[in-house]
C-alpha positions as a LaTeX table, in Angstrom:
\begin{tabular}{lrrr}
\hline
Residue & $x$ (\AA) & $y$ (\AA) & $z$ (\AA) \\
\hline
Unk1 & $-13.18$ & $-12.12$ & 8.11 \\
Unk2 & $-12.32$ & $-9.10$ & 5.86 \\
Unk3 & $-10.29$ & $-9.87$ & 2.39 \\
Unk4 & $-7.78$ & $-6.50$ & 2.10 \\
Unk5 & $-6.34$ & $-5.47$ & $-1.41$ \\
Unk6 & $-3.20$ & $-3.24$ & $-0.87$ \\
Unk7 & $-1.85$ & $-1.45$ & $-3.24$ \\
Unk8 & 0.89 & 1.83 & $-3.97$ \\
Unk9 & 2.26 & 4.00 & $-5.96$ \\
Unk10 & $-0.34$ & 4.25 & $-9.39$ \\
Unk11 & 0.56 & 7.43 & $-9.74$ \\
Unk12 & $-2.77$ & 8.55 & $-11.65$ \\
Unk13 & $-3.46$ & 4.75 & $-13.34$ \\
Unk14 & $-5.43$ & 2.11 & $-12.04$ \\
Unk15 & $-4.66$ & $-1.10$ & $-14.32$ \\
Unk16 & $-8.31$ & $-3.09$ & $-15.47$ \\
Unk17 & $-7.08$ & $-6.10$ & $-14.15$ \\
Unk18 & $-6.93$ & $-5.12$ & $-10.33$ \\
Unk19 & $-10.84$ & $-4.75$ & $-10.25$ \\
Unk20 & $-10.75$ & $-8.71$ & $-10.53$ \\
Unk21 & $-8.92$ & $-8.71$ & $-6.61$ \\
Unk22 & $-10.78$ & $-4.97$ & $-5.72$ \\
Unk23 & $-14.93$ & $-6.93$ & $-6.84$ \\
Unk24 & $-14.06$ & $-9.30$ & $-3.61$ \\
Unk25 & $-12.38$ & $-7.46$ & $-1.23$ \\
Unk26 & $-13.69$ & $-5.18$ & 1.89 \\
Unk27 & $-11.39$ & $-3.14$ & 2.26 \\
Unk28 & $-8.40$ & $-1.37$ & $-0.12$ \\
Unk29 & $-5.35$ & $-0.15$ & 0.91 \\
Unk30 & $-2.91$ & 2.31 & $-0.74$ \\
Unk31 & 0.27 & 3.39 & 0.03 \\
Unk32 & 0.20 & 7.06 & $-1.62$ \\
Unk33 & 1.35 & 8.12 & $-4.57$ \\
Unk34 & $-2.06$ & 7.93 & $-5.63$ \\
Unk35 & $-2.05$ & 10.48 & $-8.15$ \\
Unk36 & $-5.13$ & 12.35 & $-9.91$ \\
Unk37 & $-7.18$ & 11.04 & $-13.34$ \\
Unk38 & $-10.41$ & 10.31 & $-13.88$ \\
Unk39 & $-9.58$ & 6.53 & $-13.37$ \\
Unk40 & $-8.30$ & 7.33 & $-9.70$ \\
Unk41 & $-11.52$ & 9.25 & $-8.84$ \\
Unk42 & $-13.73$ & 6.38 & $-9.63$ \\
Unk43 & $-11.52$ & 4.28 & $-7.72$ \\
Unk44 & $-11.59$ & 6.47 & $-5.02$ \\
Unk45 & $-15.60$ & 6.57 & $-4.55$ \\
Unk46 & $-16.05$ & 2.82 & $-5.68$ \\
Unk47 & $-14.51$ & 0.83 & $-2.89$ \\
Unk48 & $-13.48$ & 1.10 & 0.45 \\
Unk49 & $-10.24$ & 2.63 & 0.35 \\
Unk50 & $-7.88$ & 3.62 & 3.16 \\
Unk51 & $-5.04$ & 5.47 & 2.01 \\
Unk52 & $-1.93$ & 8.01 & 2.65 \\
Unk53 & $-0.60$ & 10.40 & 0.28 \\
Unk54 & 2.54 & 10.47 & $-1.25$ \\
Unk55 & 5.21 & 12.41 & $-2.54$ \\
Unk56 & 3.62 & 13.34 & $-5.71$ \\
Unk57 & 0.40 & 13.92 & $-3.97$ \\
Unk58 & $-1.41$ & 17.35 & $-4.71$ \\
Unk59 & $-3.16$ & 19.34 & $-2.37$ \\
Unk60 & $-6.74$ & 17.51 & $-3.03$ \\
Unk61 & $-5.45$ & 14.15 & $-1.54$ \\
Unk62 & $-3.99$ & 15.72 & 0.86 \\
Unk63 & $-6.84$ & 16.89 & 1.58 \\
Unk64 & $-8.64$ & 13.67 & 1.51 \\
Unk65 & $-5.95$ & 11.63 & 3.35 \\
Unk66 & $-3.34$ & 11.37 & 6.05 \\
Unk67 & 0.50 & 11.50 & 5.74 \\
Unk68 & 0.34 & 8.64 & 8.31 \\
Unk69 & $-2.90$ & 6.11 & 8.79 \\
Unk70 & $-3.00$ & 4.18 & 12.32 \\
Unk71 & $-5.90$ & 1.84 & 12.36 \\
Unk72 & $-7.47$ & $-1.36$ & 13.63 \\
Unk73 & $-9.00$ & $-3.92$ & 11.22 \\
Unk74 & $-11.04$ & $-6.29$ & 13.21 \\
Unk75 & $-8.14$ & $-6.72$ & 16.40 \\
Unk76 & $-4.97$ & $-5.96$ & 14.51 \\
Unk77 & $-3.34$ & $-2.80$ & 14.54 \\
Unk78 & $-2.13$ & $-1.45$ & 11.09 \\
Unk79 & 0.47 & 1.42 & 10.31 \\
Unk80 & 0.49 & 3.18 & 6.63 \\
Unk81 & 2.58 & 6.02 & 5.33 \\
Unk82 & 4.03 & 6.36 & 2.10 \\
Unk83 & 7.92 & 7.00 & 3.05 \\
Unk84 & 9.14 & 5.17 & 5.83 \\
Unk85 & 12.05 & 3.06 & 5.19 \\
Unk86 & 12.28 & $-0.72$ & 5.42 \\
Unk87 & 12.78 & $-2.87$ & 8.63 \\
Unk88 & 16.10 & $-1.93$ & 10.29 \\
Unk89 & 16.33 & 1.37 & 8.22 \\
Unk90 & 12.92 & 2.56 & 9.09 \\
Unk91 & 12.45 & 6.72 & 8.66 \\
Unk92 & 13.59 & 7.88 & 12.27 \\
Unk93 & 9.88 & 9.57 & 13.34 \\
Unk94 & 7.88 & 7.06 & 11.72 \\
Unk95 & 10.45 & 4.68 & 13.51 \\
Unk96 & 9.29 & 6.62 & 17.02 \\
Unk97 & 5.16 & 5.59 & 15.53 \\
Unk98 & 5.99 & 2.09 & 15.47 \\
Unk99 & 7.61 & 1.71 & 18.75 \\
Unk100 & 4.70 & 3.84 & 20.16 \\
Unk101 & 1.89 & 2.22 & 18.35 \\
Unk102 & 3.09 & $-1.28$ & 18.43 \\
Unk103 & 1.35 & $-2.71$ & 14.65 \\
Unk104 & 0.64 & $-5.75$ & 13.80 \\
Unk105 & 1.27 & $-4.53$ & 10.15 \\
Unk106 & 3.52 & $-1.87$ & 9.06 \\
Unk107 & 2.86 & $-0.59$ & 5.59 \\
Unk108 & 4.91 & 1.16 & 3.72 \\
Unk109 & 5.60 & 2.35 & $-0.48$ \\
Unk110 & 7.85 & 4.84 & $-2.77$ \\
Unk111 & 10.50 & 2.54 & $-3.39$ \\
Unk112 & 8.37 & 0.57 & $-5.73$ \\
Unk113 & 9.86 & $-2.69$ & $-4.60$ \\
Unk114 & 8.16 & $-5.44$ & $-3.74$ \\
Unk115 & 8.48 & $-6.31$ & $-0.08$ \\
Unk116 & 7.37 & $-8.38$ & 2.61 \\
Unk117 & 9.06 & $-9.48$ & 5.80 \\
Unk118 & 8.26 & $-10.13$ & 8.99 \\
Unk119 & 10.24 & $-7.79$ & 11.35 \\
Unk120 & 11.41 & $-9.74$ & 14.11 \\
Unk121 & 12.79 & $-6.49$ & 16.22 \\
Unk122 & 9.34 & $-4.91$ & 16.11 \\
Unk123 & 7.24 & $-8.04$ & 16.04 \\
Unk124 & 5.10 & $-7.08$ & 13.52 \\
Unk125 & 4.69 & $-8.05$ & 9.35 \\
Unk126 & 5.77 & $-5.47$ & 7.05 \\
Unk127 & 4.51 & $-4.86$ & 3.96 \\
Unk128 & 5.69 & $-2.72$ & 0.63 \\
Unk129 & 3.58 & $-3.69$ & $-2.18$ \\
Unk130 & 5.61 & $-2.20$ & $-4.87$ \\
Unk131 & 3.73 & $-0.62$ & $-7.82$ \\
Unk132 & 0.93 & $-1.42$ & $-9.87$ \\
Unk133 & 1.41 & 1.68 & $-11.68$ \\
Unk134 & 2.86 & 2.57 & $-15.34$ \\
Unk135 & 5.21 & 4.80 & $-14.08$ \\
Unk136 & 8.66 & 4.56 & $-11.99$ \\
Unk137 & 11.38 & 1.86 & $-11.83$ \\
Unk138 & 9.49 & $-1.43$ & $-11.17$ \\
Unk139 & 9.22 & $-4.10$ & $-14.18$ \\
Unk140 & 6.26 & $-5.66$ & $-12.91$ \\
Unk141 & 3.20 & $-4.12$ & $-11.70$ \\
Unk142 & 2.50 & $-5.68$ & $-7.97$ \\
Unk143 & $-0.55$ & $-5.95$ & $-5.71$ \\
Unk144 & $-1.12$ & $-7.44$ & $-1.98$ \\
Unk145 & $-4.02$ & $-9.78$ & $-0.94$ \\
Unk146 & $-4.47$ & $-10.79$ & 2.80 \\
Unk147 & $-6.89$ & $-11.75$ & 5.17 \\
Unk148 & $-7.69$ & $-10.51$ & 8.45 \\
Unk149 & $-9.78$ & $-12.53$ & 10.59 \\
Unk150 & $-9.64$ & $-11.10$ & 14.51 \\
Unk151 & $-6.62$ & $-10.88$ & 15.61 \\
Unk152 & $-4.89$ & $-13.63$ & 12.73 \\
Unk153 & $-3.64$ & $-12.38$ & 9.55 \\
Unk154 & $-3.84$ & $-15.22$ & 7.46 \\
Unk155 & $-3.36$ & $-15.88$ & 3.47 \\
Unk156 & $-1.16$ & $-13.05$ & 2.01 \\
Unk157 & $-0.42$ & $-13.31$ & $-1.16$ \\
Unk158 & 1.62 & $-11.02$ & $-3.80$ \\
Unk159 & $-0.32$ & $-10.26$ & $-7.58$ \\
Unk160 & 1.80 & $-9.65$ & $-10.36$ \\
Unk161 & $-0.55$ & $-7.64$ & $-12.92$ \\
Unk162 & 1.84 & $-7.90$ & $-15.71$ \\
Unk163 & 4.83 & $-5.78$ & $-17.07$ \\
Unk164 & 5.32 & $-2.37$ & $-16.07$ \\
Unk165 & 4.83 & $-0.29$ & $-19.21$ \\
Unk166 & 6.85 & 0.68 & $-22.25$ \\
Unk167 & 6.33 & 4.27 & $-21.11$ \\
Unk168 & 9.78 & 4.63 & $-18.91$ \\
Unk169 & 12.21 & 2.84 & $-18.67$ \\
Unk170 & 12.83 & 0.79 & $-15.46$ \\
Unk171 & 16.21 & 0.67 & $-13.77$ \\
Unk172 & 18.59 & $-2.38$ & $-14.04$ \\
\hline
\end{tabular}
């Protein structure tokens, strides 16, 4: 059984109470819109993490990581990219990737809004984790937990880390 933490947009911060969900988990696995800081970097090298880049995204992550991530974890199939649209308005190539790859789990961020649903059309779950950054348009700063275990995914759960930030100011 492997415990999954997934996570987007942090755009350069990495709030002290994820490491609470990150301590037990095997794998982590982030959206894009990673961002660069010092915080980030030991993030980066201290857990597992599978990840895409994002829009804001520099040429280092880019470096490091894929616009697009297909992968198995234990016997399900996972899809990642940062910008792909939401079930029945997916982004028309990454659209053409799901129908072609057939996922179990379709994961997707940017928006910053909290989402998961399972997508009847393309039988599989999808998941937007919104943002447990400081920056952007969310008022609450959101995390994923799930289990895989073969081919069941079983116990997801959504972690609200607290308000957003006083920084910006989110959108009504």
């Amino acid at each position: 059984m492997r415990k999954i933490v997934v996570l987007s947009d942090t755009h350069g911060h990495i709030d002290s109470k994820i490491y609470k969900y990150l301590q037990n988990c095997d794998e982590v696995w982030h959206a894009g819109d990673i961002g660069q800081s010092s915080d980030i970097e030991k993030f980066l090298s201290a857990f597992k993490v599978r990840a895409v880049y994002g829009n804001i995204d520099g040429l280092k992550l880019r470096t490091l990581f894929p616009k697009v991530q297909k992968f198995k974890c234990e016997k399900i199939k996972v899809l990642m990219t940062h910008i792909g649209g939401t079930p029945r308005n997916y982004v028309k190539n990454f659209k053409e990737q799901i129908q072609d790859y057939k996922p179990n789990i379709v994961i997707t961020g940017h928006s910053h809004i909290l989402k998961i649903k399972h997508d009847k059309i393309n039988d599989h779950i999808f998941i937007n984790p919104g943002s447990c950054g400081i920056e952007g348009i969310h008022k609450k700063k959101t995390i994923v937990t799930l289990e895989i275990d073969e081919s069941k995914i079983l116990d997801i759960k959504v972690v609200e880390l607290g308000n957003r930030s006083q920084l910006t100011q989110s959108v009504d």
